[in-house]
C-alpha positions as CSV (number, residue, x, y, z in Angstrom):
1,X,-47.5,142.7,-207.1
2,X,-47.6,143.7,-203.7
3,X,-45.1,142.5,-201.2
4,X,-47.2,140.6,-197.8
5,X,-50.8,142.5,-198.8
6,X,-51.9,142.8,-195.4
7,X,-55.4,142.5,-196.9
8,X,-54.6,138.9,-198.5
9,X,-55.4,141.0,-202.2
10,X,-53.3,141.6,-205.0
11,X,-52.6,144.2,-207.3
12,X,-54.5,145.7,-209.4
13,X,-57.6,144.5,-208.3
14,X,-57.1,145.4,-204.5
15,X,-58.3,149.4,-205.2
16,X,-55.1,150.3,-203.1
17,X,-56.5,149.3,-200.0
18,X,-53.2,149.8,-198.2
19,X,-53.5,153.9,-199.1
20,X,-57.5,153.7,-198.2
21,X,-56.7,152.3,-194.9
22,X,-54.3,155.0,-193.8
23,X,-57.5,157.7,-194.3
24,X,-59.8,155.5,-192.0
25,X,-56.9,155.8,-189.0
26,X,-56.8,159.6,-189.9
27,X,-60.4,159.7,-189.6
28,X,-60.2,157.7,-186.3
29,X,-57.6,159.7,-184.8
30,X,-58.9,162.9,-186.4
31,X,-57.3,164.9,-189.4
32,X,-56.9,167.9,-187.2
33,X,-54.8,166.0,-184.6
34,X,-52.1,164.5,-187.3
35,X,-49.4,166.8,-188.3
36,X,-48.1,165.1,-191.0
37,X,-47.9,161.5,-192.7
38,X,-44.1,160.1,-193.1
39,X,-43.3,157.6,-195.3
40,X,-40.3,156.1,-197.5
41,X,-40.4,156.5,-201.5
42,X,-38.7,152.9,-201.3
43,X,-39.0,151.2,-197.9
44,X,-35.2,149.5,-197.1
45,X,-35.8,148.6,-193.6
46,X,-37.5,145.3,-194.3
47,X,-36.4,144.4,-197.7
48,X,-36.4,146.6,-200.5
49,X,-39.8,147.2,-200.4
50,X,-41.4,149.3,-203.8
51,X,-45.1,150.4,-203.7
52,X,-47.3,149.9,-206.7
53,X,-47.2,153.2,-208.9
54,X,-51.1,154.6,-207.9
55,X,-49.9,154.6,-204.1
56,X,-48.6,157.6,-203.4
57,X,-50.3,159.5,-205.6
58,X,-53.5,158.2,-203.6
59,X,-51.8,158.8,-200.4
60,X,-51.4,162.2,-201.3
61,X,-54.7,163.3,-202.3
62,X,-56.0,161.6,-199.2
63,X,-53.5,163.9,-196.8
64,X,-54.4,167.1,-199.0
65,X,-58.2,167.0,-198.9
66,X,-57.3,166.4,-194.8
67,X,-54.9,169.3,-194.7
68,X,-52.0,166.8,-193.6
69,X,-48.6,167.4,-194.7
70,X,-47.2,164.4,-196.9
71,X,-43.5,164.0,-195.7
72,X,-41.1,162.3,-197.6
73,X,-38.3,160.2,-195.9
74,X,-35.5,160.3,-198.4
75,X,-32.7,159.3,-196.0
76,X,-32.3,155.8,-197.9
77,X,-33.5,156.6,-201.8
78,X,-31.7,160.3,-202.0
79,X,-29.5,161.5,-204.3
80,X,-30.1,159.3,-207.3
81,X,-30.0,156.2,-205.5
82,X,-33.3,155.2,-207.3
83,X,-32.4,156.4,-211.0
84,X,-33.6,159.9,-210.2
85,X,-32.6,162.4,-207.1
86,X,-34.9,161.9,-205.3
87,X,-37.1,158.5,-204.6
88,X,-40.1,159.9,-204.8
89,X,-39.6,161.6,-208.3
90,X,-40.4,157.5,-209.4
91,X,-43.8,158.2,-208.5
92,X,-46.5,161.5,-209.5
93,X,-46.3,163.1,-206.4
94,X,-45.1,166.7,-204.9
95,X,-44.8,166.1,-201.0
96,X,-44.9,168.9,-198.6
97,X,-41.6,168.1,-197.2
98,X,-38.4,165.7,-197.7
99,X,-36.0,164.9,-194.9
100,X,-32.5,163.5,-195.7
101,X,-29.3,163.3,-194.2
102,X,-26.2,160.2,-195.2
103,X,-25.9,160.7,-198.2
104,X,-25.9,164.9,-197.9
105,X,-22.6,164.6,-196.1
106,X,-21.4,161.2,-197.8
107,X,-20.8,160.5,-193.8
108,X,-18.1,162.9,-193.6
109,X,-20.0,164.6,-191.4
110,X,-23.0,164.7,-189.0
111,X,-25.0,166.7,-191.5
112,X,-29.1,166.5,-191.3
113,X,-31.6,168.3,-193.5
114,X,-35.1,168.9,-194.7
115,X,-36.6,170.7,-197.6
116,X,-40.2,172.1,-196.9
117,X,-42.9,173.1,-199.7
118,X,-43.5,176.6,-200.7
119,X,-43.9,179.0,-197.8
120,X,-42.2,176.6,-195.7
121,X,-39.2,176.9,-194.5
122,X,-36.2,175.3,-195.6
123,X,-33.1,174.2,-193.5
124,X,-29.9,172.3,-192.5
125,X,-28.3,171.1,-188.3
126,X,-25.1,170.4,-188.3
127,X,-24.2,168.4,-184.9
128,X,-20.9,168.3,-182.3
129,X,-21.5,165.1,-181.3
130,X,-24.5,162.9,-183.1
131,X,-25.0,160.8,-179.6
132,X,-25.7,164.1,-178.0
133,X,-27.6,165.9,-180.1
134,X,-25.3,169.0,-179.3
135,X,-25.5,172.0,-181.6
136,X,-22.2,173.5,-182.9
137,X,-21.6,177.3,-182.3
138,X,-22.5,179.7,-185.1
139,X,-18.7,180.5,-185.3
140,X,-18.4,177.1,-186.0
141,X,-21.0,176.5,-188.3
142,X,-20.0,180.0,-190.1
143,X,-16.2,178.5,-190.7
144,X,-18.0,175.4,-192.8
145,X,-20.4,177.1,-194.5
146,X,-17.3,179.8,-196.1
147,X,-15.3,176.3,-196.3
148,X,-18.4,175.0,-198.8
149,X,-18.8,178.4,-200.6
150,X,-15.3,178.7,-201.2
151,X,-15.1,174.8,-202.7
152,X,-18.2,175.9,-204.7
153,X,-16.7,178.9,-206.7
């Protein structure tokens, strides 16, 4: 069952109109002016909020026959949280990118990343000061990275 169906239906017999209605705003805005579609695998937010198992897999198709990227917000379902590493591994889908970040650092430190499809790249910003924004200097960012590999081997 669907949690607060804004279409007053219920599951199964609504034909995922949720997914549906995201391609008519794509349409509306136009496919070529949308650079990507973000969503949660589990929405935490407002309530643990699970989608029925044919939703992403619908949203998906829908953003590849328009060319937009499916992003994946992992930053709450990461890292096995959900039974599997990643949240969205509980549904058939391969997005185009996943973005995570608390629990890469297990808030240690400011530690951000994404992880981009095939012939995308891939990449991680470590921070000075998270209010700021601030970039560390490569020296700095060099010292952690050795600190990493040399925990690693």
């Amino acid at each position: 069952m669907c949690y607060r169906c804004p279409f007053d239906k219920s599951y199964p017999s609504c034909d995922i109109d949720c997914a549906r209605s995201l391609e008519d705003v794509m349409l509306k805005q136009g496919p070529d002016t949308i650079g990507g579609c973000i969503v949660e695998p589990i929405t935490a937010g407002g309530g643990i909020i699970v989608p029925v198992p044919k939703h992403y897999p619908m949203l998906q198709e829908i953003c590849n026959r328009y060319g937009i990227y499916l992003i994946m917000d992992e930053v709450v379902c990461e890292f096995g949280r959900t039974g599997k590493f990643w949240g969205f591994e509980q549904y058939n889908v391969d997005p185009d990118m996943v973005t995570m970040a608390k629990g890469l650092a297990s808030s240690c430190m400011p530690l951000v990343g994404h992880v981009r499809g095939k012939g995308l790249f891939c990449g991680l910003e470590r921070v000075k000061d998270k209010a700021t924004k601030e970039p560390i200097i490569e020296a700095e960012m060099g010292r952690i990275i050795g600190m990493v590999a040399a925990e690693a081997c």
